[in-house]
C-alpha positions in Angstrom: -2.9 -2.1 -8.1 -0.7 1.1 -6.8 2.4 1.0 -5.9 5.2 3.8 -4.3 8.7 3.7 -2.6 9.4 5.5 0.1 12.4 5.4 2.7 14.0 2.3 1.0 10.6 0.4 1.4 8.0 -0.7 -1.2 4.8 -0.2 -0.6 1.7 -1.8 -2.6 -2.1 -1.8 -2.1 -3.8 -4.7 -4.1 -7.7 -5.1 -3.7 -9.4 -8.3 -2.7 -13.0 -9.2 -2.9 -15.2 -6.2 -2.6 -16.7 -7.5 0.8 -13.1 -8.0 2.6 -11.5 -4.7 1.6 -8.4 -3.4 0.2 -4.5 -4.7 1.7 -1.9 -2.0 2.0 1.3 -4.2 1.7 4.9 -3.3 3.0 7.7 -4.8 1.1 11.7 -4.7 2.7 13.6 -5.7 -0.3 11.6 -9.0 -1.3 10.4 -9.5 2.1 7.1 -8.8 2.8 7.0 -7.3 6.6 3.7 -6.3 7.1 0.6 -6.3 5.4 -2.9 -4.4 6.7 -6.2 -4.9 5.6 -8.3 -1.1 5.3 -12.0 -0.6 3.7 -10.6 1.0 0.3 -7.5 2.6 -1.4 -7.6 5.8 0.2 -7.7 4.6 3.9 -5.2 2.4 2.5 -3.1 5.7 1.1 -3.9 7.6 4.1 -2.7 4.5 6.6 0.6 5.0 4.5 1.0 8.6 5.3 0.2 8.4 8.8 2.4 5.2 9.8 5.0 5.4 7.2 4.6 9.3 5.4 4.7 8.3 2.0 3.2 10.9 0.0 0.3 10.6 -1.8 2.3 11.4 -5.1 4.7 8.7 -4.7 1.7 6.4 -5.9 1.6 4.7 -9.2 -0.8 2.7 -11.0 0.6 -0.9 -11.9 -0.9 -3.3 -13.8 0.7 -7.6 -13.0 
């Protein structure tokens, strides 16, 4: 699991099963607001760039 914040939002992209993809959740304090489904992490990390701009060195590998 990854995780960044960015903009006073937390951002976190968990895997599911192989066959549905990868979800790029968005996080307002403890609220999540939005959550998007993409075919792997780096769609996932791009996504986040392109609707949010967090980096792709604000990520960090997290383990739960």
């Amino acid at each position: 699991m990854l995780n960044a914040v960015f903009n006073d939002l937390r951002f976190r992209i968990e895997p599911d099963f192989p066959e549905v993809g990868v979800y790029l959740y968005v996080f307002d304090g403890e609220k999540c607001i939005y959550d998007y489904l993409q075919d792997d992490i780096k769609m996932c990390q791009e996504f986040a760039f392109d609707e949010f701009g967090v980096p792709l060195t604000a990520w960090t590998e997290i383990d739960l």
